[in-house]
C-alpha positions as CSV (number, residue, x, y, z in Angstrom):
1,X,85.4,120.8,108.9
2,X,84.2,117.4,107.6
3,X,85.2,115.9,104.5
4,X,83.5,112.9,102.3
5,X,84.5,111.1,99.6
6,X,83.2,110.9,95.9
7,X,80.8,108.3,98.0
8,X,79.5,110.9,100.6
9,X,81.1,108.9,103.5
10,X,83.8,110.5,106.0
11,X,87.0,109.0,104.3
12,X,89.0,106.4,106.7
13,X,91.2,108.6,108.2
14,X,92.9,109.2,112.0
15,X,94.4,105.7,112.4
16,X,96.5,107.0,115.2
17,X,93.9,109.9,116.4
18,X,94.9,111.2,119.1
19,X,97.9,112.0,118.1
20,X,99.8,114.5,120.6
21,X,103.5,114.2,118.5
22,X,103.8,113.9,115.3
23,X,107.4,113.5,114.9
24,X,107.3,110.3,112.9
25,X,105.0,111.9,110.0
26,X,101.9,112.2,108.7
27,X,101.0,110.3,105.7
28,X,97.7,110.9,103.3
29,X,97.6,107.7,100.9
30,X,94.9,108.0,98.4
31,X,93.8,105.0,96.6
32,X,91.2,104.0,94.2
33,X,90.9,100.2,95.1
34,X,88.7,99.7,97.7
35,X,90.2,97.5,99.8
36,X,93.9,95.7,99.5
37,X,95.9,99.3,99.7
38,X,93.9,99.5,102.6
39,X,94.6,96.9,104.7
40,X,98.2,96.6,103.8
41,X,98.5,100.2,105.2
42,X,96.3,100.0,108.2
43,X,97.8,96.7,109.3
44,X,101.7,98.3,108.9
45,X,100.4,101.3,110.8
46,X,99.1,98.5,113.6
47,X,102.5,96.5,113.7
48,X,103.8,98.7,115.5
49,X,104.0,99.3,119.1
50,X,101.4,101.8,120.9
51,X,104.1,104.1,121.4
52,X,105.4,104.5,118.2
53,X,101.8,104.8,117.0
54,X,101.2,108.0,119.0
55,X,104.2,109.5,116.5
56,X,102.6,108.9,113.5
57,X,99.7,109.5,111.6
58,X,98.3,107.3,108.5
59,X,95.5,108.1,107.0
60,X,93.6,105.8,104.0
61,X,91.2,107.3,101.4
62,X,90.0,104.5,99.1
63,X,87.7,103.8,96.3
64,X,88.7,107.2,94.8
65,X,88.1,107.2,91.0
66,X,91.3,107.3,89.2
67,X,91.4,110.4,87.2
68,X,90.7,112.2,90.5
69,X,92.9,110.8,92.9
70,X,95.6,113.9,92.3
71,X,92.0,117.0,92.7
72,X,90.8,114.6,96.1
73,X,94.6,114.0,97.4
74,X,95.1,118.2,96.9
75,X,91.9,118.9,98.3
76,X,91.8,116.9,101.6
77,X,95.7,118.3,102.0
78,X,94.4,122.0,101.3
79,X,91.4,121.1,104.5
80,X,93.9,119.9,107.2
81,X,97.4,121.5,107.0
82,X,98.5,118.6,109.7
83,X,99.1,117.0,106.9
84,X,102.8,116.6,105.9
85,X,103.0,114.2,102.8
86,X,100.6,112.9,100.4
87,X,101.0,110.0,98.8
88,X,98.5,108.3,95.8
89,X,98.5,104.9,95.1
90,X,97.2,102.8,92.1
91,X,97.4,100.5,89.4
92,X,98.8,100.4,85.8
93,X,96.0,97.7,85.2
94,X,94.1,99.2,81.8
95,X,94.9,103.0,82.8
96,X,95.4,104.7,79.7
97,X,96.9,107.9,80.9
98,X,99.5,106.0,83.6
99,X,102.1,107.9,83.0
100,X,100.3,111.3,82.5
101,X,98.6,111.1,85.9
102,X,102.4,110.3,87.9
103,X,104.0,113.2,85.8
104,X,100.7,115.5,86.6
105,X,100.8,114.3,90.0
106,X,104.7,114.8,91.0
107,X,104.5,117.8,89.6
108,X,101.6,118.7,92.3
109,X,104.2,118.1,94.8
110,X,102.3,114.5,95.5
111,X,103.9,111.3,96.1
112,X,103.3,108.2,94.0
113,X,103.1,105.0,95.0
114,X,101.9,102.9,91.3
115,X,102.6,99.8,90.9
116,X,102.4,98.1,87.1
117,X,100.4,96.2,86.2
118,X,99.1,95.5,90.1
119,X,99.5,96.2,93.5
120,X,100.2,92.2,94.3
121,X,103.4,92.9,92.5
122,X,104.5,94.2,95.5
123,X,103.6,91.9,97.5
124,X,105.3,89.0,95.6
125,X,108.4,90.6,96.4
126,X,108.1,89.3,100.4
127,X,108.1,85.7,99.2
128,X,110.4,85.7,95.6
129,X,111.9,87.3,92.9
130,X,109.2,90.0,91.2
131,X,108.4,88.1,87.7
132,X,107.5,89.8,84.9
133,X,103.5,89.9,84.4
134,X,101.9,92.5,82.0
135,X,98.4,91.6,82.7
136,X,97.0,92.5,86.1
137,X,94.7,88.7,86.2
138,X,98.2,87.1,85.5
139,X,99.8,89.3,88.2
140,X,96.9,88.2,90.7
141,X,96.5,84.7,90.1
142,X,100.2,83.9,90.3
143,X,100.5,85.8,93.2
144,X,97.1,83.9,94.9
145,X,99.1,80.9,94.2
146,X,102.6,82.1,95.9
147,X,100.5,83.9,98.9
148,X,99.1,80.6,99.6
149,X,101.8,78.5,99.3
150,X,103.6,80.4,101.9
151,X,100.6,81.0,104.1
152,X,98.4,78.4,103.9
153,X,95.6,80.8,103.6
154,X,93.3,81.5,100.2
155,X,94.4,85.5,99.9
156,X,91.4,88.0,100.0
157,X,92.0,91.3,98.7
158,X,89.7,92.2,102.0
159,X,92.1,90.5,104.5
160,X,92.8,92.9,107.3
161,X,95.1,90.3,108.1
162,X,97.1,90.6,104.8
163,X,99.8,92.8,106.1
164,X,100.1,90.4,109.4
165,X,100.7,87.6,107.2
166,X,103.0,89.2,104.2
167,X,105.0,90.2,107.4
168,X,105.2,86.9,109.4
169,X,105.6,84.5,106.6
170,X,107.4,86.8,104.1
171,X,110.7,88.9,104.6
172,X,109.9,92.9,103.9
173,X,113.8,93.5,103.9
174,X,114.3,91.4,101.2
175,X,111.3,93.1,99.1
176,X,112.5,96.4,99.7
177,X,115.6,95.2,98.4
178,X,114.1,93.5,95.3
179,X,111.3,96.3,94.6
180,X,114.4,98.7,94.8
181,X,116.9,96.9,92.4
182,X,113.8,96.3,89.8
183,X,112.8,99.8,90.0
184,X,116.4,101.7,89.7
185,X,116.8,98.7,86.5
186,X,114.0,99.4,84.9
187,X,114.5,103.4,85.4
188,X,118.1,102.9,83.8
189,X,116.6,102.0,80.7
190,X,114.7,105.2,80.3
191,X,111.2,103.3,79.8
192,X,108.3,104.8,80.6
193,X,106.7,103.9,83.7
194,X,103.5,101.8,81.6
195,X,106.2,99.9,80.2
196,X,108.0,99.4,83.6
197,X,106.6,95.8,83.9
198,X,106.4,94.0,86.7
199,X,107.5,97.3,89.0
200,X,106.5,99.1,91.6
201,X,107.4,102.7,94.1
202,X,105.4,101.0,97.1
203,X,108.5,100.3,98.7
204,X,109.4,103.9,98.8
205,X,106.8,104.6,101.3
206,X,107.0,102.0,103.1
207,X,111.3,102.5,103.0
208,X,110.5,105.8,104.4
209,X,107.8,104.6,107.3
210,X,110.3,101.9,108.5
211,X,113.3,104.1,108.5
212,X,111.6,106.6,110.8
213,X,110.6,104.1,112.8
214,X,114.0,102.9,113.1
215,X,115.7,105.7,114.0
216,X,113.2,106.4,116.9
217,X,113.5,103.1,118.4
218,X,117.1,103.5,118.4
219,X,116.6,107.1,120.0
220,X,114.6,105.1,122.8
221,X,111.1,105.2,121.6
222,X,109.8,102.1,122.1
């Protein structure tokens, strides 16, 4: 059965299609940006080698409106039983029902991958320590300036070579470890996730990718 988005278009989907074994996962990330989500995930997916791409499935839906990411995420699930976990992902930004639409959505049995106030806040965290930015246009511009600094490259929210360059030039171990600290912090304090500043669950997804990935190389997959 075909499926289109809120925009009538088949959504970008089968990044490893064919896939014969599907031991690694499949992944459903919903987003409603239309772009940076989507290259970060499609370029991880295409870091890695051929091989380990014939394991794993990710598939992007973007420019979904927010209040329906959980009813599109549920429904494109409900079409293809392949799929295993579902994952949204978006932006505190000026969302005023943030913390309504994780609680609504976890309790959907969905995955959330928000980051507050933006997603670049994530992204800092392969270069330096995640500051603390409550508007999404401080978040963006500081993060321009960082992503420039360390690439000498102006960044494009449209750059399929984001993920390439986040990769090369920053140090994912060392965001994982940042995102993670900042989040179980933050979490400690009992604060809701809008007033989680400057924090993020994107590394959770991107934990679990890489450990599976790991663990296969290290069972020979290569």
């Amino acid at each position: 059965m075909s499926r289109k988005n809120r925009t009538g278009k088949l959504p970008d989907r089968r990044l490893g299609a064919p896939v014969k074994q599907t031991d690694l996962g499949y992944y459903l990330i919903i987003t409603d940006t239309e772009a940076t989500e989507k290259c970060y995930f499609e370029g991880l997916y295409k870091s890695f080698p051929q091989k380990i791409q014939n394991h794993l499935r990710i598939d992007v839906v973007s420019n979904i409106k927010t209040q329906k990411l959980i009813d599109k995420s549920l429904e494109l699930l409900n079409q293809d039983p392949q799929f295993r976990e579902g994952w949204i992902v978006f932006d505190r930004d000026r969302v005023p029902d943030f913390d309504k639409i994780i609680s609504d959505a976890e309790k959907s049995g969905l995955n959330v991958g928000w980051s507050n106030s933006c997603f670049e806040i994530w992204m800092f965290a392969y270069f330096e320590e995640m500051h603390t930015f409550v508007e999404s246009k401080k978040c963006w511009s500081e993060f321009s300036r960082v992503f420039k600094k360390n690439t000498l490259r102006d960044y494009s929210k449209s750059d399929p070579q984001l993920y390439r360059l986040l990769f090369e030039k920053g140090n994912e171990q060392r965001a994982l470890s940042i995102a993670k600290q900042r989040y179980n912090n933050l979490t400690a304090e009992n604060l809701k996730f809008s007033e989680m500043y400057s924090c993020t669950t994107v590394f959770k997804i991107v934990q679990k990718i890489r450990d599976k990935v790991k663990n296969a190389r290290a069972d020979g997959l290569n």
